[in-house]
Steps between C-alpha positions, in 0.01 A plus 500: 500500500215683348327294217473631129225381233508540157110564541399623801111446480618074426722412814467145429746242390488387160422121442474366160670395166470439160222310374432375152117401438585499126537173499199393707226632291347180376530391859277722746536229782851575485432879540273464759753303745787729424212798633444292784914415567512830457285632757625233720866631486343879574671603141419842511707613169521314181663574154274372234527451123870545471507234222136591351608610179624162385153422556 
């Protein structure tokens, strides 16, 4: 079976989630480990600010 991608120039797999820093701003230590987590997990692919306007 041949493979298909949405994108051809990206043939990677997607790795992520949502992630929310709205309620981390008066907390950059907290910010600065999810980074790090982040990295750690190889995200590659997050949605950000989906709640921001409540902010």
């Amino acid at each position: 079976m041949e493979k298909t991608f949405i994108n051809p120039s990206y043939k990677h797999f997607l790795h992520g989630g949502d992630y929310n820093p709205d309620q981390w701003q008066d907390y950059p230590e907290v910010l600065k480990e999810d980074m790090r987590l982040m990295q750690l997990a190889n995200c590659n692919s997050m949605s950000v600010g989906i709640f921001a306007c409540s902010w």
